[in-house]
PDB file of N, CA, C and O in Angstrom:
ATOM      1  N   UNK A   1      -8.350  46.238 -42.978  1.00  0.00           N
ATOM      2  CA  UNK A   1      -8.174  45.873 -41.591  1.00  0.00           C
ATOM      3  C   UNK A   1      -8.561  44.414 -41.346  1.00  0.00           C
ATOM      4  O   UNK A   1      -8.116  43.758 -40.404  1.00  0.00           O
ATOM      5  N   UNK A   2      -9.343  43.993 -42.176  1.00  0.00           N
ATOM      6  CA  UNK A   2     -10.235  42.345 -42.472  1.00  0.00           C
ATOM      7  C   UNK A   2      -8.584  41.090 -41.590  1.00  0.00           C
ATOM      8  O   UNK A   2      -8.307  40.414 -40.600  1.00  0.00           O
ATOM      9  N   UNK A   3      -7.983  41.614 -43.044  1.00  0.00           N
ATOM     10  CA  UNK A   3      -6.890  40.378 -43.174  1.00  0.00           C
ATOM     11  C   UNK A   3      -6.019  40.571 -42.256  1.00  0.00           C
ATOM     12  O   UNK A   3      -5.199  39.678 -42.041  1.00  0.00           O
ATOM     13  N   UNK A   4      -5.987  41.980 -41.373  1.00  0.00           N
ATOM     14  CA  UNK A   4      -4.679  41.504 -40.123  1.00  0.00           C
ATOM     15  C   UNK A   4      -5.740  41.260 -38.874  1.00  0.00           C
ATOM     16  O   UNK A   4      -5.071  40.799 -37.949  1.00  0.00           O
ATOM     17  N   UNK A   5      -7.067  41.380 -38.493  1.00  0.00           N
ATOM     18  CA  UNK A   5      -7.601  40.695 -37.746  1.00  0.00           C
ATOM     19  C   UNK A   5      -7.591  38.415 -37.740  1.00  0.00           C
ATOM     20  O   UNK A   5      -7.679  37.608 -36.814  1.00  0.00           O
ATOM     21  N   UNK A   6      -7.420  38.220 -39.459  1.00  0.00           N
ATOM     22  CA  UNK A   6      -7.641  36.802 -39.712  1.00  0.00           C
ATOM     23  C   UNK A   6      -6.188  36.518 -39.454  1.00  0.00           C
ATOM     24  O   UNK A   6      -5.843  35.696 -38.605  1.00  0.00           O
ATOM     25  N   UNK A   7      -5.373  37.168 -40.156  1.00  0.00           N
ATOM     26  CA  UNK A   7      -3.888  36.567 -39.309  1.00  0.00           C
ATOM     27  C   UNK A   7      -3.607  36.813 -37.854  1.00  0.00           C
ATOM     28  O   UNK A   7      -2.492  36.409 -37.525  1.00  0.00           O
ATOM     29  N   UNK A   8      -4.281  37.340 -36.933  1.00  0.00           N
ATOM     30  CA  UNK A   8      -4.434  37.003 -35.852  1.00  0.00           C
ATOM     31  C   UNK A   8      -5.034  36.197 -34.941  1.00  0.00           C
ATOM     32  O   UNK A   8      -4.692  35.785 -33.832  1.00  0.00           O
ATOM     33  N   UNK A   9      -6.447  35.981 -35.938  1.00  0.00           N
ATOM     34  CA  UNK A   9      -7.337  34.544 -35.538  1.00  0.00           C
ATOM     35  C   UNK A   9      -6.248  33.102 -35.993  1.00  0.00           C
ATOM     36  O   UNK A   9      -6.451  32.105 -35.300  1.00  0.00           O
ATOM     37  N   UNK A  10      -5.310  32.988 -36.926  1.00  0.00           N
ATOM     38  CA  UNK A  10      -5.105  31.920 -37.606  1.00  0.00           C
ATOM     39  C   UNK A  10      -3.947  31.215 -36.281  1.00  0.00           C
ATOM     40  O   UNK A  10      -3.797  30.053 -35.904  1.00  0.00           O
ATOM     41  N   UNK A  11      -3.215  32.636 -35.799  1.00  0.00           N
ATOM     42  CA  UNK A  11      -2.227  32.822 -35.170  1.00  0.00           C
ATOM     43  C   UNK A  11      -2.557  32.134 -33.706  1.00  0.00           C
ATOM     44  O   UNK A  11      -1.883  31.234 -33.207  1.00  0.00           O
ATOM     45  N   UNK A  12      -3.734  32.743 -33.116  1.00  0.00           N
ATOM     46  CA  UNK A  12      -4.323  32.100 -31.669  1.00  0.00           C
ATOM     47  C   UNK A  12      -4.337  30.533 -31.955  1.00  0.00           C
ATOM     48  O   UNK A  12      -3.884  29.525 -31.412  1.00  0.00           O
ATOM     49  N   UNK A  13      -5.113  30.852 -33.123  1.00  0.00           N
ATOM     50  CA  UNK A  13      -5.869  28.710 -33.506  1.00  0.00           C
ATOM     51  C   UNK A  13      -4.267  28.161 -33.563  1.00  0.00           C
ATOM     52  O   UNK A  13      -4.057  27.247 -32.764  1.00  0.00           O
ATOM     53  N   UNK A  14      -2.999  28.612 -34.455  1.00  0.00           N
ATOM     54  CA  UNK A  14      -1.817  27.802 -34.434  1.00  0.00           C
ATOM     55  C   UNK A  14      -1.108  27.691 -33.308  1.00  0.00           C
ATOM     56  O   UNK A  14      -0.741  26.561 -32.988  1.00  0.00           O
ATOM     57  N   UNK A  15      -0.871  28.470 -32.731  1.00  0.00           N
ATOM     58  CA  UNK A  15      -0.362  28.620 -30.678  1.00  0.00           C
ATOM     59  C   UNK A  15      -1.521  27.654 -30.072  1.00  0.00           C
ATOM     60  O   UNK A  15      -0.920  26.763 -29.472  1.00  0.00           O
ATOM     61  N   UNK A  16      -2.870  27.453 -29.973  1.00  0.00           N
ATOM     62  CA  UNK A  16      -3.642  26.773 -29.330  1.00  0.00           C
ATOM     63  C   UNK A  16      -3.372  25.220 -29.566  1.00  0.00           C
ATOM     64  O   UNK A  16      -3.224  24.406 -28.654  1.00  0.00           O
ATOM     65  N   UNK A  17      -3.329  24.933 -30.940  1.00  0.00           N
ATOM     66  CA  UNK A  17      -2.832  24.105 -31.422  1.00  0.00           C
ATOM     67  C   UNK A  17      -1.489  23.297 -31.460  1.00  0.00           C
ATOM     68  O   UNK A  17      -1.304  22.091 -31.625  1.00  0.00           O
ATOM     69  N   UNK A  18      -0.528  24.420 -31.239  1.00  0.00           N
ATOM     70  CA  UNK A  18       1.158  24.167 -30.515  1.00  0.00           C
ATOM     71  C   UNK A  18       1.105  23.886 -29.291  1.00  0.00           C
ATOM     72  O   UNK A  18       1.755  22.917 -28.899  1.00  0.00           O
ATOM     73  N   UNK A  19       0.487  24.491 -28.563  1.00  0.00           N
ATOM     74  CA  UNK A  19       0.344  23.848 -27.060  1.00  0.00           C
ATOM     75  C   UNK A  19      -0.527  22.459 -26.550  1.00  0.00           C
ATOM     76  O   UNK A  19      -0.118  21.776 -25.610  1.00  0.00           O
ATOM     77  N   UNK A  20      -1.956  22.093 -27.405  1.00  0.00           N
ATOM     78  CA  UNK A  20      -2.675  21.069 -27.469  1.00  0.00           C
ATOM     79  C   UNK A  20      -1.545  19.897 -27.780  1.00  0.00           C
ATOM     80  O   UNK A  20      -1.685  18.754 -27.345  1.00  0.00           O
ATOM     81  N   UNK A  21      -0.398  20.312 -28.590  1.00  0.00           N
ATOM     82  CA  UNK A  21      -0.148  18.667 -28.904  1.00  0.00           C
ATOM     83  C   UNK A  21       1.864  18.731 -28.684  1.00  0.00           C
ATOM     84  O   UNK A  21       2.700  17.982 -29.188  1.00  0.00           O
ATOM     85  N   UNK A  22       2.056  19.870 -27.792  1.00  0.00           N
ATOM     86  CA  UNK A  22       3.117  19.563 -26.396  1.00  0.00           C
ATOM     87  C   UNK A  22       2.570  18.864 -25.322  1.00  0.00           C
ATOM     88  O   UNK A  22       3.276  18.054 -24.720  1.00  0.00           O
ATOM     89  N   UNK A  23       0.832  19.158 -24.832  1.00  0.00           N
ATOM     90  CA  UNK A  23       0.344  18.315 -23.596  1.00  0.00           C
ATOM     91  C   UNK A  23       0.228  16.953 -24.140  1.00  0.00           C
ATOM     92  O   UNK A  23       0.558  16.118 -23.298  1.00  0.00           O
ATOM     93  N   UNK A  24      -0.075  16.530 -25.091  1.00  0.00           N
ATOM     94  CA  UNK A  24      -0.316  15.167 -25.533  1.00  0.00           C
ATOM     95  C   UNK A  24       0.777  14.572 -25.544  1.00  0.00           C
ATOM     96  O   UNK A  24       1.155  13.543 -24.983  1.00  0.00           O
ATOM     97  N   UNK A  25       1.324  15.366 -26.298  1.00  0.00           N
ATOM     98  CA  UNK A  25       3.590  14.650 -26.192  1.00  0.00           C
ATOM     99  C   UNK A  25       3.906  14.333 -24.654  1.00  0.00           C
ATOM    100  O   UNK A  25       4.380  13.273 -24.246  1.00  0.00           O
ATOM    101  N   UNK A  26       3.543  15.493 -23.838  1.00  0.00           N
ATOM    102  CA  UNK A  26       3.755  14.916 -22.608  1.00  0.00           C
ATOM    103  C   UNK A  26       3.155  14.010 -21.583  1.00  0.00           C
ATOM    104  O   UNK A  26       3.608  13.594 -20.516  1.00  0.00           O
ATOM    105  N   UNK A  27       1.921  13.799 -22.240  1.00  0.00           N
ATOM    106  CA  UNK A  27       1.036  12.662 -21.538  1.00  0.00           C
ATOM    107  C   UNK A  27       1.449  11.507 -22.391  1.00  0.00           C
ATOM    108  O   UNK A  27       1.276  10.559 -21.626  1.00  0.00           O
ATOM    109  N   UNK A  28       1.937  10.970 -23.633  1.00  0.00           N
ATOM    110  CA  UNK A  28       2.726  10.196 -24.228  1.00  0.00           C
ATOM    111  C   UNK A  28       3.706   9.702 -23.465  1.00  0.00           C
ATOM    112  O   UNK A  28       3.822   8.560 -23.018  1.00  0.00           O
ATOM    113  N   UNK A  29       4.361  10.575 -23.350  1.00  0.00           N
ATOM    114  CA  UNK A  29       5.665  10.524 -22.687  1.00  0.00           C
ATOM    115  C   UNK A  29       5.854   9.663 -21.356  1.00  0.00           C
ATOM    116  O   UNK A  29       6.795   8.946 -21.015  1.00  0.00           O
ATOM    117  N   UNK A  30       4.563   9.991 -20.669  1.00  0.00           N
ATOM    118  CA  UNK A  30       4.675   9.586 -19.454  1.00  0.00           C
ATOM    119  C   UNK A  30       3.940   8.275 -19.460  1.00  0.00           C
ATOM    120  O   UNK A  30       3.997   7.398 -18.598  1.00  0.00           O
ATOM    121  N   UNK A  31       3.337   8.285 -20.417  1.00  0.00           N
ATOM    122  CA  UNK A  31       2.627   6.073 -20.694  1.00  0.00           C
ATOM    123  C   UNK A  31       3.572   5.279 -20.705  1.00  0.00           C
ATOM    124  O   UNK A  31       3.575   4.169 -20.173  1.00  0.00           O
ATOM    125  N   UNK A  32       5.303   6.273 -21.903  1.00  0.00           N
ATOM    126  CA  UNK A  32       5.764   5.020 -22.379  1.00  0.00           C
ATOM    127  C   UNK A  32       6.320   5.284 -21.339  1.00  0.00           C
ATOM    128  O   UNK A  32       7.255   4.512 -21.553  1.00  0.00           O
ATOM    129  N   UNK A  33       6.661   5.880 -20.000  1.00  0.00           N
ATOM    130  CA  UNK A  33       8.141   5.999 -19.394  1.00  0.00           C
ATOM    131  C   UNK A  33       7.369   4.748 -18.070  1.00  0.00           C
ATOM    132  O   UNK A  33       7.909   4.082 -17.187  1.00  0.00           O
ATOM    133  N   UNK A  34       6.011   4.877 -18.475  1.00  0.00           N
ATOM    134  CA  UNK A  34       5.934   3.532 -17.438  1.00  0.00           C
ATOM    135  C   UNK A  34       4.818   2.502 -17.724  1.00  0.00           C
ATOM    136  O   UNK A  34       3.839   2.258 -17.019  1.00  0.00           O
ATOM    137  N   UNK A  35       5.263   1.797 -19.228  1.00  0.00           N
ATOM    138  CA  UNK A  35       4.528   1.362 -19.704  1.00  0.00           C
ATOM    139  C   UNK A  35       3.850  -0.075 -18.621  1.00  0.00           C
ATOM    140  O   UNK A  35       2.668  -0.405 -18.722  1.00  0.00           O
ATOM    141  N   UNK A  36       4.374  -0.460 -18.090  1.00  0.00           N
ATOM    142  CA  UNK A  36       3.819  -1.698 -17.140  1.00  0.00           C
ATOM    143  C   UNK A  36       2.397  -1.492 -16.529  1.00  0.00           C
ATOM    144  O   UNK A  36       1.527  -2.344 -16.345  1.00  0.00           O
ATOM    145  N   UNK A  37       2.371  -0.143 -16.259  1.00  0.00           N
ATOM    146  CA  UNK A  37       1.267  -0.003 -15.843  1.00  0.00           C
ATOM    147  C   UNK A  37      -0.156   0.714 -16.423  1.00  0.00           C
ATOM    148  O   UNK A  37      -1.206   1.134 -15.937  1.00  0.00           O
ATOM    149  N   UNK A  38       0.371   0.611 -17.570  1.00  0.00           N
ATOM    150  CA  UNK A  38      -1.042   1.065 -18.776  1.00  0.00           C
ATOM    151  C   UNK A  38      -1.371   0.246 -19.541  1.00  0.00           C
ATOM    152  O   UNK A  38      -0.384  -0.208 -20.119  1.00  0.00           O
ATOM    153  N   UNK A  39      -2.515  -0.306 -19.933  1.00  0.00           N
ATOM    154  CA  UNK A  39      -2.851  -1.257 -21.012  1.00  0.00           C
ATOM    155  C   UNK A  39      -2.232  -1.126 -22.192  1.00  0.00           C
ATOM    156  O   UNK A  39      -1.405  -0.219 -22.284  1.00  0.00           O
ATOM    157  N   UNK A  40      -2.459  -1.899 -23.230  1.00  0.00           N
ATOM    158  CA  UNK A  40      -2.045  -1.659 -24.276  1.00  0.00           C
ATOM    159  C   UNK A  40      -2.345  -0.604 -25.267  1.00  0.00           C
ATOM    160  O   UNK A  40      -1.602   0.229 -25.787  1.00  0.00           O
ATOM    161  N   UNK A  41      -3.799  -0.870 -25.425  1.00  0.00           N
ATOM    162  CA  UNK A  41      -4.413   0.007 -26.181  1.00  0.00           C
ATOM    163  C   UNK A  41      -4.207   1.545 -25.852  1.00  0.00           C
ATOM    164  O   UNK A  41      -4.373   2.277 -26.828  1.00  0.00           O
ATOM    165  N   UNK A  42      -3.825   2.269 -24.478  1.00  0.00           N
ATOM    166  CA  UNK A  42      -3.187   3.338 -23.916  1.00  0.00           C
ATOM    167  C   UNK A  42      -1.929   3.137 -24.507  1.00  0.00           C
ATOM    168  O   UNK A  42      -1.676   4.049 -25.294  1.00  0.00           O
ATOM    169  N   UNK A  43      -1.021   2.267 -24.426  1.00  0.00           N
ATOM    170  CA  UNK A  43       0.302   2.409 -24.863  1.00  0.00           C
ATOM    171  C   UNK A  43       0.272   2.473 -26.329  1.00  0.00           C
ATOM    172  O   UNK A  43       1.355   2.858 -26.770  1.00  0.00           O
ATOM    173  N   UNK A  44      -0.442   2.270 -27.064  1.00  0.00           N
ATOM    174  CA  UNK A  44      -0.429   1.886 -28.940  1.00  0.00           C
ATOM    175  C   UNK A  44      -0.614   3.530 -29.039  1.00  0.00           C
ATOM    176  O   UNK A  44       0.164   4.142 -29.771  1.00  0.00           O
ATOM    177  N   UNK A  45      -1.711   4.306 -28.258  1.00  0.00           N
ATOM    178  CA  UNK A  45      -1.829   5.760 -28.703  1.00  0.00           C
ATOM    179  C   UNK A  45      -1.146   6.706 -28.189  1.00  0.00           C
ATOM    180  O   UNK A  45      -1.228   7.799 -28.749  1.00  0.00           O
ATOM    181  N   UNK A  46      -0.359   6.590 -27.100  1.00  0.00           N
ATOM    182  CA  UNK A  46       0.890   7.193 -26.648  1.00  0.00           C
ATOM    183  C   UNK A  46       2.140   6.947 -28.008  1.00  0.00           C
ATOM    184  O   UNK A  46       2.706   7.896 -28.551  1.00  0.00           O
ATOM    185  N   UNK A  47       2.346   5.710 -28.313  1.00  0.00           N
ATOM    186  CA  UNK A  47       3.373   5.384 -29.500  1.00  0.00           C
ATOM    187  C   UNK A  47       2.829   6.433 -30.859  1.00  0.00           C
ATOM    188  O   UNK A  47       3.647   7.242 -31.298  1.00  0.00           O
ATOM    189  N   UNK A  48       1.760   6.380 -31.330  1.00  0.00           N
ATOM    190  CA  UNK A  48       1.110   6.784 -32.119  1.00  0.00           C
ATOM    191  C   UNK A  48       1.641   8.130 -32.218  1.00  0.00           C
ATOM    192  O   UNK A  48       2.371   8.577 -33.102  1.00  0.00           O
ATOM    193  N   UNK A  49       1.043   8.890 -30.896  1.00  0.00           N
ATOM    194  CA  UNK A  49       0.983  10.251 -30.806  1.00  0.00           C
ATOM    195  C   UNK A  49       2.904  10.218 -31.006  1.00  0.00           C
ATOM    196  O   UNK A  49       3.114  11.049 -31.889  1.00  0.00           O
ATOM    197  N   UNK A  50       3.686   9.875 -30.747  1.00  0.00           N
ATOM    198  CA  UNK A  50       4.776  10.128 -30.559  1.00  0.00           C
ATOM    199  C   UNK A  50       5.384   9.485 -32.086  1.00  0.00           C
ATOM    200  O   UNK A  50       6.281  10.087 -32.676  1.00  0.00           O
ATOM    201  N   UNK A  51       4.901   8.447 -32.535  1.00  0.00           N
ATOM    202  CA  UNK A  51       5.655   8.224 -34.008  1.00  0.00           C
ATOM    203  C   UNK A  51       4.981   9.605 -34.806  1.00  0.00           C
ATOM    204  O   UNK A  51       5.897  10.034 -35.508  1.00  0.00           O
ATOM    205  N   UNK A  52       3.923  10.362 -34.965  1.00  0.00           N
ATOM    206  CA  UNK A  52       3.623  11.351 -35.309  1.00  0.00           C
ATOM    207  C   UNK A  52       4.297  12.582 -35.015  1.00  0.00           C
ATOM    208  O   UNK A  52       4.802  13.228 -35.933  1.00  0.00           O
ATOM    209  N   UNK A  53       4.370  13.068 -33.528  1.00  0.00           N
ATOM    210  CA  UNK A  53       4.397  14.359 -33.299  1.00  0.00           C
ATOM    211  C   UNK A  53       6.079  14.434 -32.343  1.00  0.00           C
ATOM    212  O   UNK A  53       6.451  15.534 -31.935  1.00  0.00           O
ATOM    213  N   UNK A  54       6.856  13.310 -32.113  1.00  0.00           N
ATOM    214  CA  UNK A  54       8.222  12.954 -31.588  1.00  0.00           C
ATOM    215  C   UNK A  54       8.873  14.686 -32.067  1.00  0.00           C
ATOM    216  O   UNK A  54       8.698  15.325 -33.104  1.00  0.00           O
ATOM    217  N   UNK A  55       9.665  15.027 -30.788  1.00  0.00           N
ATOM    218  CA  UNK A  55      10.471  15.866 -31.762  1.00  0.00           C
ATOM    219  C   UNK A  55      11.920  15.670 -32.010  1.00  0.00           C
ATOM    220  O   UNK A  55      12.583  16.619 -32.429  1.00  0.00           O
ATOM    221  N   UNK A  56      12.467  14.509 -31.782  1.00  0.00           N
ATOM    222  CA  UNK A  56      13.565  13.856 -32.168  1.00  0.00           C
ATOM    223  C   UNK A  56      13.601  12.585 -33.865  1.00  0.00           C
ATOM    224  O   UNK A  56      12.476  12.478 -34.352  1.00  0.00           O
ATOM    225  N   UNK A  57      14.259  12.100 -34.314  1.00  0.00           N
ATOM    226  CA  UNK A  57      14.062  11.351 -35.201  1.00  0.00           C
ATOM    227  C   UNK A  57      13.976   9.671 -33.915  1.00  0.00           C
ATOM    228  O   UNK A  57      13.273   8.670 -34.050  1.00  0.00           O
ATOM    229  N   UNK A  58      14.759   9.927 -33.048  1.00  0.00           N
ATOM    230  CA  UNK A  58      15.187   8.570 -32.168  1.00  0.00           C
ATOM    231  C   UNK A  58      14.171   8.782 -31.128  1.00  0.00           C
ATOM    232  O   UNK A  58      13.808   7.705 -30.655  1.00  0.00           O
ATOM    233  N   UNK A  59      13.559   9.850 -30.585  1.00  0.00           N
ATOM    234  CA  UNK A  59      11.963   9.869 -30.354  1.00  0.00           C
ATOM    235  C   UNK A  59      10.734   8.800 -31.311  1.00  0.00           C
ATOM    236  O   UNK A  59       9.988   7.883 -30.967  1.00  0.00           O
ATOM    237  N   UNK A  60      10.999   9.449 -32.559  1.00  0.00           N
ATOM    238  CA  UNK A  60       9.801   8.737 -33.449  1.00  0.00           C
ATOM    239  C   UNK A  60      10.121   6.916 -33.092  1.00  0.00           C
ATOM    240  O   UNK A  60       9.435   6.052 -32.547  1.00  0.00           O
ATOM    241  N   UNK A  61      11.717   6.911 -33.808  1.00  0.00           N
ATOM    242  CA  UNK A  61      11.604   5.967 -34.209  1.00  0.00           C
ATOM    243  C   UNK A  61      11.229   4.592 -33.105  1.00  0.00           C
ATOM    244  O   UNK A  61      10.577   3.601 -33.436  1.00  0.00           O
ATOM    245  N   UNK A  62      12.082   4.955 -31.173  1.00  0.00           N
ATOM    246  CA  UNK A  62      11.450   4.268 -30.682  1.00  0.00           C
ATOM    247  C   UNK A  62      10.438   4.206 -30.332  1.00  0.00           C
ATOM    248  O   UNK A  62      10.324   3.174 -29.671  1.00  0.00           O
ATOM    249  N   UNK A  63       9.369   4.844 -30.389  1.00  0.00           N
ATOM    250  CA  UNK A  63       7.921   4.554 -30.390  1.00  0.00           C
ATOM    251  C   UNK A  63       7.332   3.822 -31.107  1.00  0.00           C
ATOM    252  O   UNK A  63       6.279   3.220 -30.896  1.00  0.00           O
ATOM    253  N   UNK A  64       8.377   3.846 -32.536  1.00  0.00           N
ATOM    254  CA  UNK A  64       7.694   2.866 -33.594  1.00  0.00           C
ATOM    255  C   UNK A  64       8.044   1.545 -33.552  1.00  0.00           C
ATOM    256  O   UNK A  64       7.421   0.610 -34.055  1.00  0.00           O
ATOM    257  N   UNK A  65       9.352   1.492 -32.761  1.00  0.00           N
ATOM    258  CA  UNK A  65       9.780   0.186 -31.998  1.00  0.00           C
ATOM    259  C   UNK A  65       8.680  -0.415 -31.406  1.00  0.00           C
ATOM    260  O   UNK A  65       7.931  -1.217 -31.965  1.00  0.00           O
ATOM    261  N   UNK A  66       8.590   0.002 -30.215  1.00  0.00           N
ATOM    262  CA  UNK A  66       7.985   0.313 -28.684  1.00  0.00           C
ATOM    263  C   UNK A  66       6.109  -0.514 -29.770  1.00  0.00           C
ATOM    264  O   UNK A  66       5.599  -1.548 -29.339  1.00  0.00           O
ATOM    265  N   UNK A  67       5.730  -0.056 -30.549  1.00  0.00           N
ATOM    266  CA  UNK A  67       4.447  -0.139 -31.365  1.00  0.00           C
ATOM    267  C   UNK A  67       4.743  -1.321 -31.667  1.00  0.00           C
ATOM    268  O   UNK A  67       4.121  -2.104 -30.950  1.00  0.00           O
ATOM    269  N   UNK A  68       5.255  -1.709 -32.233  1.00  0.00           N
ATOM    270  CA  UNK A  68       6.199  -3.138 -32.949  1.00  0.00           C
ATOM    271  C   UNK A  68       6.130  -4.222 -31.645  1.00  0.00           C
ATOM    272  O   UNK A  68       5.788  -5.404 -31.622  1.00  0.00           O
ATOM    273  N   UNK A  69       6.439  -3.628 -30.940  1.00  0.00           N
ATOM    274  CA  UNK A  69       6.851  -4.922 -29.837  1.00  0.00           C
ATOM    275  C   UNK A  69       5.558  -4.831 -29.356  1.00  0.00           C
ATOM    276  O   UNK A  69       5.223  -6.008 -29.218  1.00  0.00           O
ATOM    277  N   UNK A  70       4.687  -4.171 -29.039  1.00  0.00           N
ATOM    278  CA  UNK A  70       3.298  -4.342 -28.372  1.00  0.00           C
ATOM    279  C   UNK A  70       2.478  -5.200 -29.048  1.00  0.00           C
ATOM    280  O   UNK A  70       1.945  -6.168 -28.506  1.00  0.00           O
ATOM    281  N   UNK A  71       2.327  -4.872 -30.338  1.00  0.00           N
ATOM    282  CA  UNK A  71       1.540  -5.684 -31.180  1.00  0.00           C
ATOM    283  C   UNK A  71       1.908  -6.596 -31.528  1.00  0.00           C
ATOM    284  O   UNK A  71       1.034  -7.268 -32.077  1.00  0.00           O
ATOM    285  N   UNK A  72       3.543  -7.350 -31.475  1.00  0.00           N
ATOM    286  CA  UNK A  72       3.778  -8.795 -31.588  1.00  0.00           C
ATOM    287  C   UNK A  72       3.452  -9.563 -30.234  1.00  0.00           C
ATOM    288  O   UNK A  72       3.108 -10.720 -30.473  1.00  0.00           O
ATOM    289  N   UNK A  73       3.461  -9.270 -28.968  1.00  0.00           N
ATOM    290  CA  UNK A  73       3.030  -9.862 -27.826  1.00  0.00           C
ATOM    291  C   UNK A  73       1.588  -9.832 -28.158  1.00  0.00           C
ATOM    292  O   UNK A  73       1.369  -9.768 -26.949  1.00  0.00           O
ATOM    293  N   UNK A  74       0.418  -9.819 -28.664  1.00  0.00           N
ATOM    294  CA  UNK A  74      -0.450 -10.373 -29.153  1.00  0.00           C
ATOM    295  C   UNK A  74      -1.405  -9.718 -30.644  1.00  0.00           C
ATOM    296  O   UNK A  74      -2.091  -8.734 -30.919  1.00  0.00           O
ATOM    297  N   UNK A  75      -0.841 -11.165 -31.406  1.00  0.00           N
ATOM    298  CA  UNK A  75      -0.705 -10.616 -32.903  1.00  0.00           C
ATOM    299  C   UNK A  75      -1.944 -10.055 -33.128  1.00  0.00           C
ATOM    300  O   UNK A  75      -2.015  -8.976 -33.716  1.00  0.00           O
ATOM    301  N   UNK A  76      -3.482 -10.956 -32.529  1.00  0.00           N
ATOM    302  CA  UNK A  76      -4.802 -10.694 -32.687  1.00  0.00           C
ATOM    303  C   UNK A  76      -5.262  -9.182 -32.303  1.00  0.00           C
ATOM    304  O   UNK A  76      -6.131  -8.540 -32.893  1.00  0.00           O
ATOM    305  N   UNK A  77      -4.622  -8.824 -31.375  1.00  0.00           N
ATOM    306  CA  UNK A  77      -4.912  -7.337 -31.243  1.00  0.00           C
ATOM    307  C   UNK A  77      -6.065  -7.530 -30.433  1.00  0.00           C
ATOM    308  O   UNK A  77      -6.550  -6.544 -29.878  1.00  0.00           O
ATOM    309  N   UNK A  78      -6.597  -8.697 -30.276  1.00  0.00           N
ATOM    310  CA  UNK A  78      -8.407  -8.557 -29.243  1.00  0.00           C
ATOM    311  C   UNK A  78      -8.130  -9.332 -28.112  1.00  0.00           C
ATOM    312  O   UNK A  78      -9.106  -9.705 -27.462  1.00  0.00           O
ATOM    313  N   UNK A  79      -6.797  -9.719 -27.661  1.00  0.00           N
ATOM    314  CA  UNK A  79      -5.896 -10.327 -26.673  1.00  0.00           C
ATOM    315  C   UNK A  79      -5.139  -9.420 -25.591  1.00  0.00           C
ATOM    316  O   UNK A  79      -4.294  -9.771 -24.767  1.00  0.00           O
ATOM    317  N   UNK A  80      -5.803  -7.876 -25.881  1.00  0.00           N
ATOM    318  CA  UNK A  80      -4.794  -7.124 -25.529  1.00  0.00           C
ATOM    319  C   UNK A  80      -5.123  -6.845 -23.613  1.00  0.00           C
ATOM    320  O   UNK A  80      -6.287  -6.767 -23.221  1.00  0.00           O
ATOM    321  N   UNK A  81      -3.929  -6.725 -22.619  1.00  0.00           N
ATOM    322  CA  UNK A  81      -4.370  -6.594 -21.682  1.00  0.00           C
ATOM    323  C   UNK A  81      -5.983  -5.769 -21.172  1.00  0.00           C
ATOM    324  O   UNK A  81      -6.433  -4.840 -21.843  1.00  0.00           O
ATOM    325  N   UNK A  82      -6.628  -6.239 -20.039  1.00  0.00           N
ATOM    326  CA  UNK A  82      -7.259  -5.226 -20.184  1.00  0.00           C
ATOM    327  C   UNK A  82      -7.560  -3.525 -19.617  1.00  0.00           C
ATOM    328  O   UNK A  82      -7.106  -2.959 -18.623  1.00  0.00           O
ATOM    329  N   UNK A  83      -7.982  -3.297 -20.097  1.00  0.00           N
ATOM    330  CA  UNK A  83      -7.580  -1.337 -19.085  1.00  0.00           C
ATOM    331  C   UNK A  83      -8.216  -1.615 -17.692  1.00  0.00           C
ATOM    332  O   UNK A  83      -9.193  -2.363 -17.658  1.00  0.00           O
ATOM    333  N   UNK A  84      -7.676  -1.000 -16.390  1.00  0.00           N
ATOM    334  CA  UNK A  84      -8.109  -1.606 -14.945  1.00  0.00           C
ATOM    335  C   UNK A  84      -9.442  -0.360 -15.015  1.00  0.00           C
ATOM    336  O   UNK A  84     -10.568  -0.495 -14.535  1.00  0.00           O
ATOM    337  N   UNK A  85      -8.780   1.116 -15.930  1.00  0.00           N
ATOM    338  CA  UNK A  85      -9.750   1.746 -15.405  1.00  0.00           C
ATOM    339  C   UNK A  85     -10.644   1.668 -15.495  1.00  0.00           C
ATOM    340  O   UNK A  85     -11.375   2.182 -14.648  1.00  0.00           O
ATOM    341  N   UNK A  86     -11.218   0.905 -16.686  1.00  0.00           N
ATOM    342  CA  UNK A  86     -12.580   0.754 -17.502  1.00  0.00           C
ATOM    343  C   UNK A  86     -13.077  -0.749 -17.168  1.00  0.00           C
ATOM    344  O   UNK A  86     -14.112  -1.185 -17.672  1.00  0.00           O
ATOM    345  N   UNK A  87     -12.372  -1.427 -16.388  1.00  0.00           N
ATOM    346  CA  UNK A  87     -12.834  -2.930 -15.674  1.00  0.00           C
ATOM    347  C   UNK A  87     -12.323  -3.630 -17.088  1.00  0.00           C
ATOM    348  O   UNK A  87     -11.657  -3.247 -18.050  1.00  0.00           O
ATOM    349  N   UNK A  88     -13.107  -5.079 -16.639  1.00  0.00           N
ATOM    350  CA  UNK A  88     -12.793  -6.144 -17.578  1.00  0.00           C
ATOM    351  C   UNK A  88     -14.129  -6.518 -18.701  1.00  0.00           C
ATOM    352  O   UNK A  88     -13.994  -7.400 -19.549  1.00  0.00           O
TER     353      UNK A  88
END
């Protein structure tokens, strides 16, 4: 009886886990759809989460664009706008 109780624990943790990182896709989603108004460092982990977990190939790949172009508008990376929520 052990092992169909653990394939039911494995089962909750993989559904908990399927749903944890649809909300992230969709909080992604919604950085890049208005990137003007999120810092960078918010926009690099929205791209991130989405060159990772995209469920399109043209999902991934413009994020990996979208990553590309953020980090050439300042190459240093310690130039990066700053977040309003967290002040200056």
């Amino acid at each position: 009886m052990k092992p169909h109780l653990s394939v039911r624990k494995h089962s909750a943790r993989d559904a908990a886990r399927t749903d944890w990182i649809h909300e992230r896709r969709r909080e992604a989603r919604a950085v890049v759809a208005d990137v003007v108004h999120h810092s960078d460092h918010l926009i690099r982990l929205a791209c991130t989460v989405l060159v990772q977990h995209g469920e399109t190939d043209e999902e991934r790949e413009d994020a990996r664009i979208l990553l590309v172009v953020v980090d050439a508008r300042h190459p240093g990376r310690g130039n990066h706008r700053p977040d309003p929520e967290v002040g200056s």
